[in-house]
C-alpha positions in Angstrom: -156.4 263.7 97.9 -154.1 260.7 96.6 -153.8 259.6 93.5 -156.4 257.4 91.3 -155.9 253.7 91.7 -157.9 251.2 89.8 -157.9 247.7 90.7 -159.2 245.5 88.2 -160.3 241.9 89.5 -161.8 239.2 87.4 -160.3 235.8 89.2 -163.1 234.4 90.6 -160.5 232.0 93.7 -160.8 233.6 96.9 -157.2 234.7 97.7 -157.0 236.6 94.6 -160.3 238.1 95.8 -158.8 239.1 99.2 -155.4 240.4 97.9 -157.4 242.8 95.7 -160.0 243.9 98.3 -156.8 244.2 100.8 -155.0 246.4 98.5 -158.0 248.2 97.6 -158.6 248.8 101.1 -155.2 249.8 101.8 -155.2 252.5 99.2 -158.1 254.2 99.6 -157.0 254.2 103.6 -153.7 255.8 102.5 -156.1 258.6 100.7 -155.9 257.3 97.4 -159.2 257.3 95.1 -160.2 254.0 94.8 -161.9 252.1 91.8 -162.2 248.3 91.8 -163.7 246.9 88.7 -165.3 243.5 88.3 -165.5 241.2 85.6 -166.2 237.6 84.8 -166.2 234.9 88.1 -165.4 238.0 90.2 -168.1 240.0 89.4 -170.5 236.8 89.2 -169.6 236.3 92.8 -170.3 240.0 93.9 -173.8 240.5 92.3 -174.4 236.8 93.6 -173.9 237.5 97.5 -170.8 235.0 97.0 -168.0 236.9 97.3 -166.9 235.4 100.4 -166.9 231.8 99.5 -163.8 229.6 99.2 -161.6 231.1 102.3 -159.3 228.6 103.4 -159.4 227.2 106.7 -156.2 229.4 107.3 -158.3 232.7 106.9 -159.8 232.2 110.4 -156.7 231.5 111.9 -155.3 235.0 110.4 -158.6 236.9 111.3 -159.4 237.5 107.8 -163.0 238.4 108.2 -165.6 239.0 104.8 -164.7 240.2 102.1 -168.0 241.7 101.4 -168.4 243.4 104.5 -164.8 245.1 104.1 -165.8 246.5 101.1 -168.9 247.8 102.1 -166.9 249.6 105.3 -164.7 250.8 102.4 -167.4 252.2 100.6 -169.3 253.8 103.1 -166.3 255.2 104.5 -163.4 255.7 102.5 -165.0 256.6 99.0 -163.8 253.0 97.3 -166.3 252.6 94.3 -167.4 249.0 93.6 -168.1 249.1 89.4 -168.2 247.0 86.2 -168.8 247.8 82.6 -171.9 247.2 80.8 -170.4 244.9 78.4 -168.6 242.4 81.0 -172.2 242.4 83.2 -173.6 240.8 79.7 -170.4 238.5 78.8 -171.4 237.3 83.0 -175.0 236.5 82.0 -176.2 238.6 84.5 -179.2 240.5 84.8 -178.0 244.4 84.3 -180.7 245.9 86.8 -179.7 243.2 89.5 -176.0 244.0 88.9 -177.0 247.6 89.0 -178.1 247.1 92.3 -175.0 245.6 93.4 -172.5 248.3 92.2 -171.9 251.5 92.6 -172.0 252.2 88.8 -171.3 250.6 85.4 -168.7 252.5 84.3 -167.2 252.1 80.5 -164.1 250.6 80.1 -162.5 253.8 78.8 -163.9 255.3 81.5 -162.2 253.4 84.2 -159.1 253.7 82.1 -159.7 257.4 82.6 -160.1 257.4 86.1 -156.8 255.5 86.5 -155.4 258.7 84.3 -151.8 259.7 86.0 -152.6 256.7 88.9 -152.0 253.3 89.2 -153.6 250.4 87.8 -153.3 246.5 89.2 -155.1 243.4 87.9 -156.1 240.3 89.3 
């Protein structure tokens, strides 16, 4: 399997949302294991059912469909993990066992440091 990639996204405007759910995508498609951690507007947006909101008018035009539903395909079928730490779910306000529900773990920011151990890391 490919190497460990951890995207980490807290910009909570849509394109940054898209570039780092298309690269996301992109690597775990390329066989890469695939982490992309939330924080702040991003991961408000996520555990809020919003993370589709604010595409440009242009997005139709390019076929960009949701964002949401990408991920879940991604997910489901190429092992990408959707997670956040503990800490950033309580600096969000959020309730934890609603964000729980959302993610596929809350993972400690060592330990999605760790995952991205001899990988790549990219933030947004």
């Amino acid at each position: 399997m490919g190497v460990p990639v951890l995207v980490m996204l807290r910009s909570g405007d849509w394109r940054s949302r898209h570039q780092a759910v298309s690269l996301a995508l992109t690597a775990a498609a390329l066989g890469d294991r695939v982490v992309l951690a939330l924080s702040g507007p991003a991961l408000r947006a996520w555990v809020a059912g919003r993370f589709d909101e604010g595409a440009p008018p242009e997005a139709a035009g390019a076929r960009v469909g949701s964002l949401a539903a990408m991920l879940a395909e991604g997910r489901q079928g190429l092992g990408l993990q959707v997670v956040a730490c503990a800490t950033e779910v309580q600096l969000a306000s959020l309730d934890p066992e609603r964000a729980r529900e959302a993610l596929d773990g809350l993972r400690s920011l060592p330990e999605q440091w760790g995952h991205a151990s001899g990988g790549r890391v990219v933030a947004f």
